[in-house]
mmCIF file of the N, C-alpha and C atoms, coordinates in Angstrom:
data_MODEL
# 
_entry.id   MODEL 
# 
loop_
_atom_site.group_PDB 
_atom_site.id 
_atom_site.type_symbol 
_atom_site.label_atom_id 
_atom_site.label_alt_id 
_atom_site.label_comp_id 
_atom_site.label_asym_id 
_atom_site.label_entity_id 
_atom_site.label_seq_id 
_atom_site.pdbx_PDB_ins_code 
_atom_site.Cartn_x 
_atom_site.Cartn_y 
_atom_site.Cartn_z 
_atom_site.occupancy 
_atom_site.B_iso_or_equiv 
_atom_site.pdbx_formal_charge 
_atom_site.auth_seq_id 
_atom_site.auth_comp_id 
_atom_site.auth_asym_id 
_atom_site.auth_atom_id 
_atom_site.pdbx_PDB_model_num 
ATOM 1   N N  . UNK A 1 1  ? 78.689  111.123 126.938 1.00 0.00 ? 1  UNK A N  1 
ATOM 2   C CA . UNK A 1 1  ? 78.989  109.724 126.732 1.00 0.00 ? 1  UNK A CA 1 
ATOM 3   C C  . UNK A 1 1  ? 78.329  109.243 125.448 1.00 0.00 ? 1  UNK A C  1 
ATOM 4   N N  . UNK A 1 2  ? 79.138  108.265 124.731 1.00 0.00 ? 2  UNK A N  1 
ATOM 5   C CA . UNK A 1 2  ? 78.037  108.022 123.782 1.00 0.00 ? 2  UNK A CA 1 
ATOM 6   C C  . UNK A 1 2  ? 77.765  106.290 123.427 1.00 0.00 ? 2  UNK A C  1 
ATOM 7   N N  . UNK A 1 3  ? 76.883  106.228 122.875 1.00 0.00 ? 3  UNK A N  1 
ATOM 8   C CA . UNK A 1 3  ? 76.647  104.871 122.968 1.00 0.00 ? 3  UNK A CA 1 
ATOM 9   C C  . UNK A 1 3  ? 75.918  104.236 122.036 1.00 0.00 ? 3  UNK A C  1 
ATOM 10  N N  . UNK A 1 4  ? 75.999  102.873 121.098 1.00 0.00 ? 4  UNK A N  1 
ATOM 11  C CA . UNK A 1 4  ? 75.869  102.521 120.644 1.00 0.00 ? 4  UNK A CA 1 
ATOM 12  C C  . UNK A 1 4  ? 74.227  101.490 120.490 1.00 0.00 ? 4  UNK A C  1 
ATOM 13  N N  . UNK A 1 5  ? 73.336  102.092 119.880 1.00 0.00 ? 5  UNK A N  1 
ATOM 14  C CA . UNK A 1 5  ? 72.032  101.095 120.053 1.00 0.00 ? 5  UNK A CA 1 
ATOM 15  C C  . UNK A 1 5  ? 72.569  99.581  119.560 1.00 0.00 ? 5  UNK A C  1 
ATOM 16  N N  . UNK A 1 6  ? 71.494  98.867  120.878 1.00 0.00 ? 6  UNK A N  1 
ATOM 17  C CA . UNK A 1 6  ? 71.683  97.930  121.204 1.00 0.00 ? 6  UNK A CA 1 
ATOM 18  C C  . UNK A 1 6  ? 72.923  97.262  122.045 1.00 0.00 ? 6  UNK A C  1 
ATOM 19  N N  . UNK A 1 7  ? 73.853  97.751  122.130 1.00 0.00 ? 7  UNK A N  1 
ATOM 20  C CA . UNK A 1 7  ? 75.230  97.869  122.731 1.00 0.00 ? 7  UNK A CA 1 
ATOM 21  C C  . UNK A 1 7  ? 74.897  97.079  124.576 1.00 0.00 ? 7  UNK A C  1 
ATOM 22  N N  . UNK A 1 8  ? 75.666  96.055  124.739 1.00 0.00 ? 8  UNK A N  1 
ATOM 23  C CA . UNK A 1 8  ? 75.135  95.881  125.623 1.00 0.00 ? 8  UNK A CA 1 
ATOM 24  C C  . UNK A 1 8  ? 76.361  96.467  126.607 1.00 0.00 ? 8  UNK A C  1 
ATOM 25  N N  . UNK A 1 9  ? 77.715  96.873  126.463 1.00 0.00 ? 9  UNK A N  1 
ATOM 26  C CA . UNK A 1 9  ? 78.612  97.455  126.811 1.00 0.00 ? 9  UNK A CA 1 
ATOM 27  C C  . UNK A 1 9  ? 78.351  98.867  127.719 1.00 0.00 ? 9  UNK A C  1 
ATOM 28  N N  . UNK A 1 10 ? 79.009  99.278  128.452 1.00 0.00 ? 10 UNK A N  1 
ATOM 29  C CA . UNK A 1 10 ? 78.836  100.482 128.908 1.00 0.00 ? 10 UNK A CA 1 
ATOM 30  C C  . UNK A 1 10 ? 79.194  101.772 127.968 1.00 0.00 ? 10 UNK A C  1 
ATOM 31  N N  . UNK A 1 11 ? 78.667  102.563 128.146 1.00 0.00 ? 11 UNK A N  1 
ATOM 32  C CA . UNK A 1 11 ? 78.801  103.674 127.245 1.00 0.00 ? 11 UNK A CA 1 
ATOM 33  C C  . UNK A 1 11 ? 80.276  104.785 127.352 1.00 0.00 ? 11 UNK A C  1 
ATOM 34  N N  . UNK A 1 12 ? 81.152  105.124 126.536 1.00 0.00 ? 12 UNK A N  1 
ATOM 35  C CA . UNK A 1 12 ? 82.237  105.613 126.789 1.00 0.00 ? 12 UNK A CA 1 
ATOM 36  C C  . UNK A 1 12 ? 82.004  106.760 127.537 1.00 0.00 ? 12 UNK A C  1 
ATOM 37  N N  . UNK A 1 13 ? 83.279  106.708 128.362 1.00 0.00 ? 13 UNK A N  1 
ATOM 38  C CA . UNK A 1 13 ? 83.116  107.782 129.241 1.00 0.00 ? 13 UNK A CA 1 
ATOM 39  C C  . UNK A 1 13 ? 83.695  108.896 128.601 1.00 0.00 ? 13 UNK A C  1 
ATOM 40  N N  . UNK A 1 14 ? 83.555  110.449 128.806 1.00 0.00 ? 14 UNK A N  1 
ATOM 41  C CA . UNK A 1 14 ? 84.317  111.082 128.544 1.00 0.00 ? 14 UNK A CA 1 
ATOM 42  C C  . UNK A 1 14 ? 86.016  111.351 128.649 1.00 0.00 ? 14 UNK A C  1 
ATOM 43  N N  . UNK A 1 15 ? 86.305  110.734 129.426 1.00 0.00 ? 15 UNK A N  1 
ATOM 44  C CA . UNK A 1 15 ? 88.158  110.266 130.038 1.00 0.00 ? 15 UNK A CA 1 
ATOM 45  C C  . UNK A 1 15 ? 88.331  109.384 128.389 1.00 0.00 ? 15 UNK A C  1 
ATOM 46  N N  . UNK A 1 16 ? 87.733  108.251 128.604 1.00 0.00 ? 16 UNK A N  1 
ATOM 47  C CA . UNK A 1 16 ? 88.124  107.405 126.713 1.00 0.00 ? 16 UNK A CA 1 
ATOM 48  C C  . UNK A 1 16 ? 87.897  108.340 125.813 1.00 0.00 ? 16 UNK A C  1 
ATOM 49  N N  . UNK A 1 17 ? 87.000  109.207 125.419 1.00 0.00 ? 17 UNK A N  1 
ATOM 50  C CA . UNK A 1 17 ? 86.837  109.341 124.260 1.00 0.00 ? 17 UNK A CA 1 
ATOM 51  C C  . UNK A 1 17 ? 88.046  110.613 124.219 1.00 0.00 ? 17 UNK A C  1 
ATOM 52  N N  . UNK A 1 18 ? 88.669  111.404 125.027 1.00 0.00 ? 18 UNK A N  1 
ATOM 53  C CA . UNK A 1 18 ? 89.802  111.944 125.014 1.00 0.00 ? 18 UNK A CA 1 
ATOM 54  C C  . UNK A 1 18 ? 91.061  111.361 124.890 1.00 0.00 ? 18 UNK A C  1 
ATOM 55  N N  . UNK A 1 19 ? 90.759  110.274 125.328 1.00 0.00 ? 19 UNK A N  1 
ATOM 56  C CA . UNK A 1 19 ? 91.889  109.277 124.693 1.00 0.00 ? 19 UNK A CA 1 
ATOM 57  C C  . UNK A 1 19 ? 92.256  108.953 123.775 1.00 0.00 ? 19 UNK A C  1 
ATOM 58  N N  . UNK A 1 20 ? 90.945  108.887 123.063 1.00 0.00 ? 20 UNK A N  1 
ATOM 59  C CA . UNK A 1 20 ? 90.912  108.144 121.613 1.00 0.00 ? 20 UNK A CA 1 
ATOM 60  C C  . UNK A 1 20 ? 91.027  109.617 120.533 1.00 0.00 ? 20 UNK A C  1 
ATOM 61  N N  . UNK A 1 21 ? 91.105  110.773 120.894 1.00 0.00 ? 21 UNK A N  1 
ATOM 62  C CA . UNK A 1 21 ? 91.013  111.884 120.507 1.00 0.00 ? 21 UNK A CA 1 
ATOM 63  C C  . UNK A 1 21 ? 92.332  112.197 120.480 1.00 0.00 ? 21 UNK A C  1 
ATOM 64  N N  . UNK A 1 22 ? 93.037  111.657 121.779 1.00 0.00 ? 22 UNK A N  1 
ATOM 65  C CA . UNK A 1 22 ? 94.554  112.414 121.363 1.00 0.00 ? 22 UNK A CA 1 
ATOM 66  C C  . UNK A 1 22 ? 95.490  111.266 121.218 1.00 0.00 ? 22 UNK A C  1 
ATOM 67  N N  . UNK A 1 23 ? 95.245  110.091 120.866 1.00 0.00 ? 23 UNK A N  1 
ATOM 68  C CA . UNK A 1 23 ? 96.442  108.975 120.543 1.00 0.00 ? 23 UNK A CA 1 
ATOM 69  C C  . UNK A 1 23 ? 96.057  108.536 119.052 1.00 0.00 ? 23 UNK A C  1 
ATOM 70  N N  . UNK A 1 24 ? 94.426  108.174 118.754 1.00 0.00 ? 24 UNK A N  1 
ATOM 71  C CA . UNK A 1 24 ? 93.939  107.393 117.593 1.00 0.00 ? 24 UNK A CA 1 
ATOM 72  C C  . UNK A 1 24 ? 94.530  108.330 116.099 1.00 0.00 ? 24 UNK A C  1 
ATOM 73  N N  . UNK A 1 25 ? 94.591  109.451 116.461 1.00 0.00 ? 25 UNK A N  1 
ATOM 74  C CA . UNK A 1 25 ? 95.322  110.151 115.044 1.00 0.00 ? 25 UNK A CA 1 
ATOM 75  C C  . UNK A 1 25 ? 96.806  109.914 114.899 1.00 0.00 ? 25 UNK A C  1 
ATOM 76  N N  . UNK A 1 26 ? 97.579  109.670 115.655 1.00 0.00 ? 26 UNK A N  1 
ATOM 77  C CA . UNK A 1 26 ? 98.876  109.217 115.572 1.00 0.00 ? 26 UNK A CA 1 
ATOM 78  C C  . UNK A 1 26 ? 98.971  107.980 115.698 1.00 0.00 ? 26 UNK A C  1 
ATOM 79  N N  . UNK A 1 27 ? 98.626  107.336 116.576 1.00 0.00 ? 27 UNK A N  1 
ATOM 80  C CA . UNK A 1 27 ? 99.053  105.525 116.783 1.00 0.00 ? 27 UNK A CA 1 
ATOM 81  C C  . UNK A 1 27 ? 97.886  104.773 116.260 1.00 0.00 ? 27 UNK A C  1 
ATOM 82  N N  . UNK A 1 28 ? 96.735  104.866 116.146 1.00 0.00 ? 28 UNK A N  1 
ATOM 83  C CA . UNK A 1 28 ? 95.628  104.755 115.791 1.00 0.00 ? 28 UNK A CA 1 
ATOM 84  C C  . UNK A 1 28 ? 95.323  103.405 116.475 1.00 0.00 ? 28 UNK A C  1 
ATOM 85  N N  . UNK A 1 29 ? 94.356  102.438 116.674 1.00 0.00 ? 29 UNK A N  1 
ATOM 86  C CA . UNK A 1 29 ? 93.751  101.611 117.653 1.00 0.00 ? 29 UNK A CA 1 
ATOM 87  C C  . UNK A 1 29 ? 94.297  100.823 118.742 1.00 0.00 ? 29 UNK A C  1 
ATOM 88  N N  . UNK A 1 30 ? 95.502  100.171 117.652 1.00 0.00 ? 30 UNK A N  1 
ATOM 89  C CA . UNK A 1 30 ? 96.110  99.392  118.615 1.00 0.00 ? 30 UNK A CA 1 
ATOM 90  C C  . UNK A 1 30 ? 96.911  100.479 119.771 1.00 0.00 ? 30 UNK A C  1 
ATOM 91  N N  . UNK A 1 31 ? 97.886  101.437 119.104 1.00 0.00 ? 31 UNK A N  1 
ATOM 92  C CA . UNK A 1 31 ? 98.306  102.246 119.894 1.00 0.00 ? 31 UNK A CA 1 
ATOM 93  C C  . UNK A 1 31 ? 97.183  102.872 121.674 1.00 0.00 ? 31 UNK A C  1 
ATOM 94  N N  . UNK A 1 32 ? 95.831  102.676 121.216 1.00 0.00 ? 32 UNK A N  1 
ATOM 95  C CA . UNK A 1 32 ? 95.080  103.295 122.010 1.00 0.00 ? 32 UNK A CA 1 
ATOM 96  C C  . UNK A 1 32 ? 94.336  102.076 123.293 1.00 0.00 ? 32 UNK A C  1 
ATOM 97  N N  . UNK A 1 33 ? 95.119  100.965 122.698 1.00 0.00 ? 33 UNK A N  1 
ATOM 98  C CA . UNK A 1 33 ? 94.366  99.814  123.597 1.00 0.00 ? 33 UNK A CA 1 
ATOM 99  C C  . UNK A 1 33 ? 94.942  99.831  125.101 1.00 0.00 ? 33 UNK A C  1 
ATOM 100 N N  . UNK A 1 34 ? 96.421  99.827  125.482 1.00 0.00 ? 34 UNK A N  1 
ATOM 101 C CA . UNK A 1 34 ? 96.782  100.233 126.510 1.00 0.00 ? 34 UNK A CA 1 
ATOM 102 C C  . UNK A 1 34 ? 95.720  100.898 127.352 1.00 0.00 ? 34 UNK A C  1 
ATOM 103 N N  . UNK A 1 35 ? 95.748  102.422 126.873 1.00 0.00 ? 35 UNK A N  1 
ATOM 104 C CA . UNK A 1 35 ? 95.440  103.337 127.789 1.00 0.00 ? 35 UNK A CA 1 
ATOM 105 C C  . UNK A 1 35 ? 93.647  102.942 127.639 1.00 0.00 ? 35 UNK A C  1 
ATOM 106 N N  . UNK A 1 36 ? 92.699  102.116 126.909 1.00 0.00 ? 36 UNK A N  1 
ATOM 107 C CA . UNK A 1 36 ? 91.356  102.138 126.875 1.00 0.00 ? 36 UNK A CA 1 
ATOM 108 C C  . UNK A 1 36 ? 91.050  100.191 127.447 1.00 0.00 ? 36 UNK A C  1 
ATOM 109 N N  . UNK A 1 37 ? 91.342  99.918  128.781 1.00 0.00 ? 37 UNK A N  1 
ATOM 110 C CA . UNK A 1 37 ? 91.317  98.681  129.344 1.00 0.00 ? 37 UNK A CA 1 
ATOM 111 C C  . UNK A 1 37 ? 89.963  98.375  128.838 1.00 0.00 ? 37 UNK A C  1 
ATOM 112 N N  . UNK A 1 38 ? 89.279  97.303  128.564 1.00 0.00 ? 38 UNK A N  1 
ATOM 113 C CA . UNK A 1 38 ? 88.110  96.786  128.261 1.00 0.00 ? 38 UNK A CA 1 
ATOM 114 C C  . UNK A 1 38 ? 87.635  97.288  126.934 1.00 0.00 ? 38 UNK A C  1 
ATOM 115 N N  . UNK A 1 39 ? 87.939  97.982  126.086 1.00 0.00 ? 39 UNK A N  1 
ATOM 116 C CA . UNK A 1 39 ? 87.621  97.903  125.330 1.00 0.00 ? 39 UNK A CA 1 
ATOM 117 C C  . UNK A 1 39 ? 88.471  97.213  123.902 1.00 0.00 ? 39 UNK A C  1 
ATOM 118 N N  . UNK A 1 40 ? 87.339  96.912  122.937 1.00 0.00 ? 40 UNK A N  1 
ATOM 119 C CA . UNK A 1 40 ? 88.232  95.795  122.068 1.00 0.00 ? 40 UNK A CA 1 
ATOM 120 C C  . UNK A 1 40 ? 88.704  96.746  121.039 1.00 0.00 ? 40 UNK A C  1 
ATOM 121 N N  . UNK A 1 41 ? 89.616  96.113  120.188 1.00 0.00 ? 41 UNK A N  1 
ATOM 122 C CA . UNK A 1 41 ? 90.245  96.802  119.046 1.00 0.00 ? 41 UNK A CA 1 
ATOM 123 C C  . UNK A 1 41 ? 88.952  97.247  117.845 1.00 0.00 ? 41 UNK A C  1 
ATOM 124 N N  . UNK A 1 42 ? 88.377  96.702  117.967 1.00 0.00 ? 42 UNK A N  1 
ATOM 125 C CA . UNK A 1 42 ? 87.183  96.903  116.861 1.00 0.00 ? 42 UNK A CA 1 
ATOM 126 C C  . UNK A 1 42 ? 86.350  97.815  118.042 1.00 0.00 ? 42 UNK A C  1 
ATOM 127 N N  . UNK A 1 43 ? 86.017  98.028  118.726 1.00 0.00 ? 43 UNK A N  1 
ATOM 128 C CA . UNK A 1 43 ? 85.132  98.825  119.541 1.00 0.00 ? 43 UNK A CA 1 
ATOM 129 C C  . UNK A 1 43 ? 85.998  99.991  119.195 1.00 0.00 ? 43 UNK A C  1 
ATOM 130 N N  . UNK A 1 44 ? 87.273  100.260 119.506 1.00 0.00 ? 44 UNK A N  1 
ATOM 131 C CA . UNK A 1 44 ? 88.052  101.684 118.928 1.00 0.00 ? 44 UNK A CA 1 
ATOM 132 C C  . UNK A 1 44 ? 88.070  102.064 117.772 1.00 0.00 ? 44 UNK A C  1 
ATOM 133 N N  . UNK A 1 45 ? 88.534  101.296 116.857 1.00 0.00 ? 45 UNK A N  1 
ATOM 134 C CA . UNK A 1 45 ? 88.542  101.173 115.581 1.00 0.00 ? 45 UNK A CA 1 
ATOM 135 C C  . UNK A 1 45 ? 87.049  102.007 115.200 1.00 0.00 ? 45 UNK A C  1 
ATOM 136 N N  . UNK A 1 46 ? 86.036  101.447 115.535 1.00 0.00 ? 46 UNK A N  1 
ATOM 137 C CA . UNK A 1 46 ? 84.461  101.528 115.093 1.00 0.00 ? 46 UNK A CA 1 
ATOM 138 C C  . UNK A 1 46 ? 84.180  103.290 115.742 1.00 0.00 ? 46 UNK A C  1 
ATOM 139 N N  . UNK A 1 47 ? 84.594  103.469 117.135 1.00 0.00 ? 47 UNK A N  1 
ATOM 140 C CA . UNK A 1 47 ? 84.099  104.788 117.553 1.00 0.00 ? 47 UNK A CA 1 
ATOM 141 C C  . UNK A 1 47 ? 85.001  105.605 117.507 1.00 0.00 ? 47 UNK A C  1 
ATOM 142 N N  . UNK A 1 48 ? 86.040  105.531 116.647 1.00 0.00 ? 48 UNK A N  1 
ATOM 143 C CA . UNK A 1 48 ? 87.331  106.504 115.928 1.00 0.00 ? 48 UNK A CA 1 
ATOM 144 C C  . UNK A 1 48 ? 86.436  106.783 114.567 1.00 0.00 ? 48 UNK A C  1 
ATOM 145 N N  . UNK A 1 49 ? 85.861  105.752 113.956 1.00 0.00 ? 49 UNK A N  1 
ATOM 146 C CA . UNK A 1 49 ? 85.147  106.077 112.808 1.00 0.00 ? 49 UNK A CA 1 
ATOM 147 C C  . UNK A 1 49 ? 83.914  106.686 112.747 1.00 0.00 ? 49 UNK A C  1 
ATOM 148 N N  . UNK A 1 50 ? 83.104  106.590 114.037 1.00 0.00 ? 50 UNK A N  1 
ATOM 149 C CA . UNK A 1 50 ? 81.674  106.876 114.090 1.00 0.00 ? 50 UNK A CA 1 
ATOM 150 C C  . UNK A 1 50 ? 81.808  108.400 113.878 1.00 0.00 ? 50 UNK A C  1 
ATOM 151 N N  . UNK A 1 51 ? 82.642  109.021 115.245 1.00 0.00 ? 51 UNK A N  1 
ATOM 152 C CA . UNK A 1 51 ? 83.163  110.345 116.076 1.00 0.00 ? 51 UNK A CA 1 
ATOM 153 C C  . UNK A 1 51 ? 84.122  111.272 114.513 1.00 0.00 ? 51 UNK A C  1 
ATOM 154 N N  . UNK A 1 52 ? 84.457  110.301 113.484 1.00 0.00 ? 52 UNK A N  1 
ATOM 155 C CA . UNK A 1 52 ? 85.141  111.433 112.567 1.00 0.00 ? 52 UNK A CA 1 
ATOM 156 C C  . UNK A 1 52 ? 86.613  110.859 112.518 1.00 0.00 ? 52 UNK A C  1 
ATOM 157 N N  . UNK A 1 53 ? 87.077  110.627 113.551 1.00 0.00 ? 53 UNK A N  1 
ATOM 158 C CA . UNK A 1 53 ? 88.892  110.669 114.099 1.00 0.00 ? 53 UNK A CA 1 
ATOM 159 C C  . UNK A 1 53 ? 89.235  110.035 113.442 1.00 0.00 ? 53 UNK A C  1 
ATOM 160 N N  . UNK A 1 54 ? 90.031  110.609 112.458 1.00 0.00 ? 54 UNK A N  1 
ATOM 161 C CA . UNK A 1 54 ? 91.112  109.770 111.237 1.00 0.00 ? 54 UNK A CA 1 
ATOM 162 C C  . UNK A 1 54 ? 92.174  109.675 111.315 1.00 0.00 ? 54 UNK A C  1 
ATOM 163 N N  . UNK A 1 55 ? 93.441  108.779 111.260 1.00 0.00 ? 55 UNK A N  1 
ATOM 164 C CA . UNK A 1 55 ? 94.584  108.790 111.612 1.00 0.00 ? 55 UNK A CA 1 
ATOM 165 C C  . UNK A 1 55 ? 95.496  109.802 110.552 1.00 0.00 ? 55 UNK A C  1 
ATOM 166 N N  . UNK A 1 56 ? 96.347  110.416 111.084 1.00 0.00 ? 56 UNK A N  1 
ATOM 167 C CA . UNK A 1 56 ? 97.295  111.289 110.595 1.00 0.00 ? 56 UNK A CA 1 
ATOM 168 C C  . UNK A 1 56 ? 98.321  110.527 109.712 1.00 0.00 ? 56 UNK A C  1 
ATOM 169 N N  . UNK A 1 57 ? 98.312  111.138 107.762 1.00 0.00 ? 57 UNK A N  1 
ATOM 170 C CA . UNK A 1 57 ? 99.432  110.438 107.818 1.00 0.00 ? 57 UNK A CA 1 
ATOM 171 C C  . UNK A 1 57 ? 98.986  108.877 107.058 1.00 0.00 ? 57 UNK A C  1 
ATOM 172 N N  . UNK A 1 58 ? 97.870  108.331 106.659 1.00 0.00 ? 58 UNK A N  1 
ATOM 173 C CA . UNK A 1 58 ? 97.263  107.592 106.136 1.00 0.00 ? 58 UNK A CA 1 
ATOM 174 C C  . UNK A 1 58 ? 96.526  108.079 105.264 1.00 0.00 ? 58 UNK A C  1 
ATOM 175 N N  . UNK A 1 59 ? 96.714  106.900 103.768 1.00 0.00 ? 59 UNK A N  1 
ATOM 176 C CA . UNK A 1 59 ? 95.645  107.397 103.111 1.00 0.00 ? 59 UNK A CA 1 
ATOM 177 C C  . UNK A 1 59 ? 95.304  106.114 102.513 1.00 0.00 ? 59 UNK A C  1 
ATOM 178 N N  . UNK A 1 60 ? 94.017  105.873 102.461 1.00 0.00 ? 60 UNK A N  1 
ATOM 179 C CA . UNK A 1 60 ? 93.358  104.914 101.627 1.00 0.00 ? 60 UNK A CA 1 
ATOM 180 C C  . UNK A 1 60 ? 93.905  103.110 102.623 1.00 0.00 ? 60 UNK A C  1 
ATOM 181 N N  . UNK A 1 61 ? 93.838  103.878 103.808 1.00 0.00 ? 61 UNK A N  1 
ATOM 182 C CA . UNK A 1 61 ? 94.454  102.373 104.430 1.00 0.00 ? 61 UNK A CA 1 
ATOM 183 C C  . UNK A 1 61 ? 95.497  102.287 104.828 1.00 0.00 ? 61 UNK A C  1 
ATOM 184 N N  . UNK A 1 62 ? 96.533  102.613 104.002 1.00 0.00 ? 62 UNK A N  1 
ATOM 185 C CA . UNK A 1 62 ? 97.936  102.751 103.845 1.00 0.00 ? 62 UNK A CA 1 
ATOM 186 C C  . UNK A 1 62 ? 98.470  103.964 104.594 1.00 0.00 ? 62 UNK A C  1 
ATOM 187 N N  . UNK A 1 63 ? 99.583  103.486 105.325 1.00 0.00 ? 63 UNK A N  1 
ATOM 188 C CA . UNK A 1 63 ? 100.739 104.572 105.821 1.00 0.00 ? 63 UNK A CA 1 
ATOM 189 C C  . UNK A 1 63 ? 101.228 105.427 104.593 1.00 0.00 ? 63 UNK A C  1 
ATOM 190 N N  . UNK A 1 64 ? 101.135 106.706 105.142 1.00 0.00 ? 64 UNK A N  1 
ATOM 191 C CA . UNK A 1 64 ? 101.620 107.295 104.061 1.00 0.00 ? 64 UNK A CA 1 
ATOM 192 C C  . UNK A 1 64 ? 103.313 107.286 104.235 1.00 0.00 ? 64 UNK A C  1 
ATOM 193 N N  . UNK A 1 65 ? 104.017 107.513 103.338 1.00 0.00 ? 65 UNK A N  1 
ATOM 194 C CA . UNK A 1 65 ? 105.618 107.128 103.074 1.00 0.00 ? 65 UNK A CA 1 
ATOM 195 C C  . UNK A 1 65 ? 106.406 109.076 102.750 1.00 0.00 ? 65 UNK A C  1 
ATOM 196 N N  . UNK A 1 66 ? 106.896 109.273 103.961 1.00 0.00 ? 66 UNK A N  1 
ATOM 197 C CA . UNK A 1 66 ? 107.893 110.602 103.151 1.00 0.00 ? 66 UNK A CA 1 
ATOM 198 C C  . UNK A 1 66 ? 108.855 109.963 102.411 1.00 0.00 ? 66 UNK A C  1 
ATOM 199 N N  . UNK A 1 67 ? 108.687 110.711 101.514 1.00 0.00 ? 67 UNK A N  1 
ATOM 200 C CA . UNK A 1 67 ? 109.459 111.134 100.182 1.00 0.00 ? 67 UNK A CA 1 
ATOM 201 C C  . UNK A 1 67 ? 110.470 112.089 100.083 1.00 0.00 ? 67 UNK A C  1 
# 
């Protein structure tokens, strides 16, 4: 589980952070809010970034565009 100092939130369980492991690279936060009840868009957003997990397919912010 991991968890954030000072965090007064509960600490992710292992079930979320597999979540956020197999949706946040394709749909990336919002896509992952459904399946992660209670947690906020910036709480995903933030532990997609802490953990590494970068969305597929983006660069610099931006959707990337086939050509």
């Amino acid at each position: 589980m991991m968890r954030q100092r000072g965090s007064q939130l509960p600490a992710w369980t292992g079930k979320e952070i597999r979540t956020l492991v197999r949706i946040y690279p394709t749909g990336g936060a919002k896509a992952c809010m459904p399946d992660l009840p209670g947690r906020s868009l910036s709480a995903i957003y933030t532990t997609a970034q802490i953990m590494g997990i970068t969305r597929i397919g983006v660069h610099r912010g931006r959707k990337a565009v086939a050509r």
